[in-house]
C-alpha positions in Angstrom: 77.8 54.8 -52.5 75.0 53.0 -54.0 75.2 48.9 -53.5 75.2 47.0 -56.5 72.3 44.7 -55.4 69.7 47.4 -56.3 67.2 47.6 -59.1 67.5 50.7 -60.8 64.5 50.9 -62.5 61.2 48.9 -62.5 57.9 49.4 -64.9 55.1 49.1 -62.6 53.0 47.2 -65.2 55.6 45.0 -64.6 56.3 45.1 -60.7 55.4 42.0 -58.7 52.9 43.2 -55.8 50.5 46.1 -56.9 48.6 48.4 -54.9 45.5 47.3 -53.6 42.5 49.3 -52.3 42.0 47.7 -48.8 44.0 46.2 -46.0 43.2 42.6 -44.6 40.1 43.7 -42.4 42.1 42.1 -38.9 44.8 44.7 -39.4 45.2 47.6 -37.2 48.5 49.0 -37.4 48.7 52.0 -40.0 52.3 50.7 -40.7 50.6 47.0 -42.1 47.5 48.5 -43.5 49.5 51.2 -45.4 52.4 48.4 -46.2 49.9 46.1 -47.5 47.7 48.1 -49.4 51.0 49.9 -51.1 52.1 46.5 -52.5 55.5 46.3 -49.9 54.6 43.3 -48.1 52.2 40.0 -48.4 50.3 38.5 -45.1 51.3 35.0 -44.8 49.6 34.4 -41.2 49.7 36.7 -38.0 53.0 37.7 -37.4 54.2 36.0 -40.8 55.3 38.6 -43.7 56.5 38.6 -47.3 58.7 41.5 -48.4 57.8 42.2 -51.7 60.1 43.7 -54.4 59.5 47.8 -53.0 59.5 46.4 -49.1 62.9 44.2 -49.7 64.1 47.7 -51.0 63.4 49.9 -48.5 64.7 46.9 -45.8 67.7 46.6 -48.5 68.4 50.6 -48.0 68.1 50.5 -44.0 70.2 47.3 -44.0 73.2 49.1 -45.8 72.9 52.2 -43.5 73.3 50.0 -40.5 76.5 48.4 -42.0 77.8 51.3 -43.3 77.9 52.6 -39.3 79.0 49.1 -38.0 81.7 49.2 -40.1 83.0 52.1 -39.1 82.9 51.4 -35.8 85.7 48.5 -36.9 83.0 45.6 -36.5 83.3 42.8 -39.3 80.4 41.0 -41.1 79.8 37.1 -40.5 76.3 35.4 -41.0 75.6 32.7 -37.8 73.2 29.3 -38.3 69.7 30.2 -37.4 69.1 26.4 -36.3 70.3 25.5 -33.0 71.0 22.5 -30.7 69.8 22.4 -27.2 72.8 21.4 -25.8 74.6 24.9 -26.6 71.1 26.7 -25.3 71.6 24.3 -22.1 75.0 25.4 -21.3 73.3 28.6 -19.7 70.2 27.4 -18.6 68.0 29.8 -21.7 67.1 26.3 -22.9 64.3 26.1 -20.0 64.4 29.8 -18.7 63.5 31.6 -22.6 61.2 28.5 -23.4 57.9 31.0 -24.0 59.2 33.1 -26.6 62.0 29.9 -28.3 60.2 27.8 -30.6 61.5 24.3 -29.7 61.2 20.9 -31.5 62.5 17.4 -31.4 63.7 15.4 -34.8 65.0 12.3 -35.0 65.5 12.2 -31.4 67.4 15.3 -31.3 66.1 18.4 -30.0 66.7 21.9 -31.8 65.7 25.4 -31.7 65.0 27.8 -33.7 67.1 31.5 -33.4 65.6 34.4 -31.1 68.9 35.5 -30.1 72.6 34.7 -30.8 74.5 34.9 -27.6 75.2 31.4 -26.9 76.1 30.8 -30.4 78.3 33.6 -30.7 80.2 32.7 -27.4 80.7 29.4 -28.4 82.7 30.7 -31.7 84.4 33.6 -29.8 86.2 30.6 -27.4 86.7 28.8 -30.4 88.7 31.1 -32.2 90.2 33.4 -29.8 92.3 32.8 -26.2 95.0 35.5 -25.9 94.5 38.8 -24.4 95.8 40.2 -28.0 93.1 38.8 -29.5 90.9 41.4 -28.0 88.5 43.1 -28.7 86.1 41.1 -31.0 84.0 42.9 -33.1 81.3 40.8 -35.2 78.3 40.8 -36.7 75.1 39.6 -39.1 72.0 40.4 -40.6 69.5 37.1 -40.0 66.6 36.2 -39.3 64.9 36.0 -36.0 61.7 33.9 -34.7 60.2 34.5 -31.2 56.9 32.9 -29.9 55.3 37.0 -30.3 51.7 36.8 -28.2 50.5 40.0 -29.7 51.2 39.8 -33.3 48.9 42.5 -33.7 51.0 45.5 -35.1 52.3 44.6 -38.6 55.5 44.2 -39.0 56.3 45.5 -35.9 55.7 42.8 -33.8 56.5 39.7 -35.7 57.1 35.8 -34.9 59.5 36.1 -37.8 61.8 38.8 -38.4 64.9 40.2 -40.1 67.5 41.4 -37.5 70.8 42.8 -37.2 72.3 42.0 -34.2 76.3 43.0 -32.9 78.6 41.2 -30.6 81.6 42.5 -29.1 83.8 40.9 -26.2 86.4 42.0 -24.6 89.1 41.8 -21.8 87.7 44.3 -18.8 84.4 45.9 -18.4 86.2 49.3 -19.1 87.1 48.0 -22.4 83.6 46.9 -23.1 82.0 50.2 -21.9 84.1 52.1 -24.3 82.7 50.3 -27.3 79.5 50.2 -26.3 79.4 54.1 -25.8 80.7 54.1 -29.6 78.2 51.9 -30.4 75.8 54.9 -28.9 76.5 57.4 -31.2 76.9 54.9 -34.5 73.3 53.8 -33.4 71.8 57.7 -33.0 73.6 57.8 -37.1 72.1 55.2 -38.2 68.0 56.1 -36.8 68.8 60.0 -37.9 69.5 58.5 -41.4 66.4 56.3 -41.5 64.0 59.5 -40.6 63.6 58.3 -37.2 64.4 60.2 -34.2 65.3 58.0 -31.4 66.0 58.7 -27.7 68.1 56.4 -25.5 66.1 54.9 -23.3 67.5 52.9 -20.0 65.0 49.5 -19.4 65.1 45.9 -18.1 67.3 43.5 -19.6 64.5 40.5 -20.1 65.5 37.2 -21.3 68.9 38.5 -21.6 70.5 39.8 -18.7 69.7 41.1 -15.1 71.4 44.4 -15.8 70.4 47.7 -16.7 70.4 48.3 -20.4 69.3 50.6 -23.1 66.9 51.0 -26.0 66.2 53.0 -28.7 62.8 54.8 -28.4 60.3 56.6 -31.3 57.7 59.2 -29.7 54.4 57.7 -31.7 51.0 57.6 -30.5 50.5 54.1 -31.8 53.6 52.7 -29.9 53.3 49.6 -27.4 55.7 51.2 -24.5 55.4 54.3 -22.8 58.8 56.1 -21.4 59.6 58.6 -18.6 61.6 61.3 -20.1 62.8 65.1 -20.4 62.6 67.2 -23.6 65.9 68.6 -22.8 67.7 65.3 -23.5 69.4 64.5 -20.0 66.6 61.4 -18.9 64.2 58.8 -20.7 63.6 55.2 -18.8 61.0 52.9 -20.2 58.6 53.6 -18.1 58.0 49.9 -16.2 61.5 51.1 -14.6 61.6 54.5 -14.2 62.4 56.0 -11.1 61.2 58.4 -11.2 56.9 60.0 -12.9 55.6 62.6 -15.4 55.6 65.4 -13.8 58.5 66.1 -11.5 61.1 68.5 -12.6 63.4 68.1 -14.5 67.1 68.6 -12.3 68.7 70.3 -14.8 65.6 72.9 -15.1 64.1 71.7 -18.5 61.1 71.4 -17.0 58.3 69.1 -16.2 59.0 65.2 -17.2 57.0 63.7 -20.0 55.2 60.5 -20.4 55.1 59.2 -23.9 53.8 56.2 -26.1 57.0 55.0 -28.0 58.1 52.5 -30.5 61.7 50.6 -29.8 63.6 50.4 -32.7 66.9 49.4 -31.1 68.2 47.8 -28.3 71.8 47.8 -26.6 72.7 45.3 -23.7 76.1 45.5 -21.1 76.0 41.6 -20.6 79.3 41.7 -18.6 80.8 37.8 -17.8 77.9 36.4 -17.3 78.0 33.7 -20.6 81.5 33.4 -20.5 81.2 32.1 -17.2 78.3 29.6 -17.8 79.9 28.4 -21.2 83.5 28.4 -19.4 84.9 30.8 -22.4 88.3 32.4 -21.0 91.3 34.0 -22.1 94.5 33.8 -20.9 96.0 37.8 -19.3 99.1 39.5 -19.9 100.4 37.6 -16.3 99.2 34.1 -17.8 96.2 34.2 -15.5 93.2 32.5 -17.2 90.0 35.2 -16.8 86.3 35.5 -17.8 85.3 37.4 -21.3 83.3 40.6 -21.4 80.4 40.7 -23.6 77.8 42.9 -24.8 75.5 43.1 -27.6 73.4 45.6 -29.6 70.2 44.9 -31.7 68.5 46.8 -34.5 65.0 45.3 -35.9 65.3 45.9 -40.1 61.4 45.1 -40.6 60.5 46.3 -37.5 62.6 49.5 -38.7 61.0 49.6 -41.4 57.2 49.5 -39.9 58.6 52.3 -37.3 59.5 54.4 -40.1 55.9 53.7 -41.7 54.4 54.5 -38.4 55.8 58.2 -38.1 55.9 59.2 -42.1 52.8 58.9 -43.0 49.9 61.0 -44.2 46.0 60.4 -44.9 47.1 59.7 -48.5 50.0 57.2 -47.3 53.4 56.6 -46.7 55.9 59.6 -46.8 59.7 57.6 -47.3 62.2 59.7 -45.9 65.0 59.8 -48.7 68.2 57.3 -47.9 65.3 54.5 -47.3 63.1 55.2 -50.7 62.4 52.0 -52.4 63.3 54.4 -55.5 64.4 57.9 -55.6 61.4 59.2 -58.1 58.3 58.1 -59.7 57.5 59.1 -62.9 54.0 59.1 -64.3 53.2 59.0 -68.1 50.0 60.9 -69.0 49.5 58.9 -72.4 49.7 59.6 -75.7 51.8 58.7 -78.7 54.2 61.6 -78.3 54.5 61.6 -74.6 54.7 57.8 -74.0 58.1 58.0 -76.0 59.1 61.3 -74.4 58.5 59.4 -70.8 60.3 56.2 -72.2 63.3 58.6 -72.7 63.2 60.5 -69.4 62.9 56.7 -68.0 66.3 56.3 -70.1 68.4 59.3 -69.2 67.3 58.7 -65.4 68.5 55.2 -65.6 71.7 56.1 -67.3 72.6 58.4 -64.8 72.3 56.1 -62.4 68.5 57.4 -60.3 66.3 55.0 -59.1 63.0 55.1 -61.4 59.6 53.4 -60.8 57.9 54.1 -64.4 54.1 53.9 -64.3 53.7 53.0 -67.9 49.7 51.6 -67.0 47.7 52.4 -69.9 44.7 50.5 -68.7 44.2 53.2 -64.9 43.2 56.8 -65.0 45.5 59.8 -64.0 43.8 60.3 -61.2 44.3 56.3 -59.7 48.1 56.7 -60.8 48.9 59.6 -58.9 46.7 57.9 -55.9 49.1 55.3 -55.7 52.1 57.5 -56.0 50.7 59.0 -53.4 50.1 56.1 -51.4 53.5 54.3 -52.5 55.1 57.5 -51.1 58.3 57.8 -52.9 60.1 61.1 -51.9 59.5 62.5 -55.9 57.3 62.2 -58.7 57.5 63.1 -62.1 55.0 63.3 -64.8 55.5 63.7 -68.1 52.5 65.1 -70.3 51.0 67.1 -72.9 50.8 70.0 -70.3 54.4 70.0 -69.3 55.7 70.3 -73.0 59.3 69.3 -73.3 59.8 69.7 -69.4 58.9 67.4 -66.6 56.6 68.5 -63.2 58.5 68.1 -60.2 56.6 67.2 -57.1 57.6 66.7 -53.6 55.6 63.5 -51.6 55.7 65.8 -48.7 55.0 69.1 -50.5 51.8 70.5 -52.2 53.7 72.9 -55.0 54.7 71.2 -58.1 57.7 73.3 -60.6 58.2 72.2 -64.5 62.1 71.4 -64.9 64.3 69.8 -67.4 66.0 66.6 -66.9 69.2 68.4 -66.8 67.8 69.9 -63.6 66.3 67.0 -62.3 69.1 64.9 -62.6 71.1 67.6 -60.6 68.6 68.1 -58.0 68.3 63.8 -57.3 71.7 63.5 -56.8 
């Protein structure tokens, strides 16, 4: 179902953020310099980006997969404060123990923080609200904004001090109960990356800031990745490689073979926090006995912008970005070769498209050449483009980003084959 915040179509002579021909020369990540130069995102400062109107699209498209699958595991949607006291941070201890990647500040006496994470804060509304063992299990979360003190803000959008995140929270009564969601949350999570275009592999690794237990994260095979995991090609093992185990190398037990060693990108991550915060932050619930006992909590993270640099990093070409289809800032671009009679046959293709509900990016430019229109096509990388021309007649050429042959189609059949 398509969301009703979405542009259907856009004329790029009118688009905010055009292509340009070169990347900022202190970028080094393919997934800003190809971002950049395709007019999805603006460089405020290291670590510091503007989502243009295509980049907000493609984040806007990830962002409804991801709800679509935490819906349907029964979570609900809230949206939590991203400024924070130290008092609540203090109740734990995170106040001093996270202080390298918080950034703190005093006002008026008072001292704050800005979000990296949500625990605390989502604890303290969980005791709030909720004190019977019926009230159990809790299922929430949002779609905010993030800012961590990032030392290597060095890969785009990948690695940024400010960032959009979705993170989940889910407490319950025993650790049973709260192993059962998060395995559910295991398999909405592999959805959600197959529908972005990204193949991910569960990945066990440290718990950092958060907690001393084992968790898991979601791991890309790309050569341009910043961790490195342990893992089989058969699918029974992967650890982040500063905990593994076991090296590349040994046999596999299952008889797949030889472990791997690969450079990876996380694009997820999944944490078993057990009672730990409920403990700290004294947030109880009474049993079925009357017995007052300790919540169960876990949580489960998912990087939109840093998705969205992932999927940059693995669909690309020498010409640009390749958008795999649910995450297309549009779902075709057609191209006008200009004249008279074929600027108002393109205006009505643009029409019939937009009535029938496919998202269009027009380039109406009369002021480029052909070749520099279908350069940025290229480079802009949306799934389709059509052009519209004195050599196609009364039909439209049909091309494929990721595909060399081109076909000459109606709009009849074009319609048909975009939805």
């Amino acid at each position: 179902m398509r969301g009703i915040c979405y542009t259907f179509r856009m004329r790029y002579s009118k688009l905010f953020g055009k292509t340009i021909k070169e990347a900022p020369s202190d970028e080094v990540a393919v997934n800003a310099k190809l971002l950049l130069r395709g007019g999805f995102i603006d460089k405020l400062m290291a670590g510091s980006y503007t989502l243009l109107h295509l980049g907000r699209k493609v984040e806007q498209k990830i962002e409804r997969i991801i709800r679509e699958e935490m819906n349907s595991t029964g979570a609900q949607e809230i949206l939590m404060p991203l400024l924070h006291s130290k008092e609540i941070w203090n109740e734990t201890g995170r106040w001093d123990s996270a202080r390298e990647v918080m950034y703190q500040f005093k006002k008026n006496d008072k001292e704050y923080a800005l979000s990296f994470t949500h625990e605390e804060i989502v604890m303290d509304l969980i005791r709030k609200h909720v004190s019977s063992y019926k009230d159990f299990p809790v299922k929430i979360y949002h779609f905010s904004t993030k800012f961590r003190d990032e030392k290597r803000a060095k890969s785009g959008i990948l690695r940024g001090r400010e960032f959009l995140m979705k993170d989940l929270y889910s407490a319950h009564v025993s650790k049973e109960d709260m192993m059962k969601y998060y395995s559910q949350i295991i398999e909405a999570y592999k959805k959600a990356f197959k529908r972005m275009g990204l193949d991910a592999i569960l990945t066990e690794a440290g718990g950092g800031v958060f907690t001393k237990n084992t968790t898991h994260e979601f791991q890309v095979i790309a050569d341009s990745g910043e961790d490195e995991i342990i893992y089989c090609p058969g699918g029974d093992f992967s650890a982040n490689a500063e905990i593994s185990p076991v090296k590349e190398g040994k046999q596999c037990d299952l008889g797949h073979g030889p472990l791997k060693k690969a450079k990876t990108i996380e694009v997820g991550n999944i944490f078993p926090l057990g009672t730990y915060y409920s403990e700290k932050m004294n947030a109880m619930f009474t049993d079925q006995d009357g017995k007052k006992k300790p919540i169960w909590l876990a949580s489960y993270g998912i990087g939109l912008t840093r998705a969205v640099g992932a999927i940059v990093e693995i669909h690309h070409d020498d010409k640009g970005i390749i958008w795999p289809k649910e995450v297309a800032p549009y779902d075709c671009h057609l191209i006008e070769i200009q004249n008279s009679k074929f600027k108002s046959f393109g205006d009505g293709v643009y029409e019939q498209l937009k009535k029938a509900r496919v998202e269009v990016l027009l380039d109406d430019r009369d002021d480029v050449s052909v070749g520099a229109k279908f350069a940025d096509a290229d480079l802009i990388g949306i799934p389709v483009r059509l052009v519209v021309s004195a050599k196609t007649g009364d039909k439209i050429e049909w091309k494929e980003r990721s595909k060399k042959a081109t076909e000459l189609l109606t709009i009849d059949e074009i319609i048909k084959k975009l939805l």
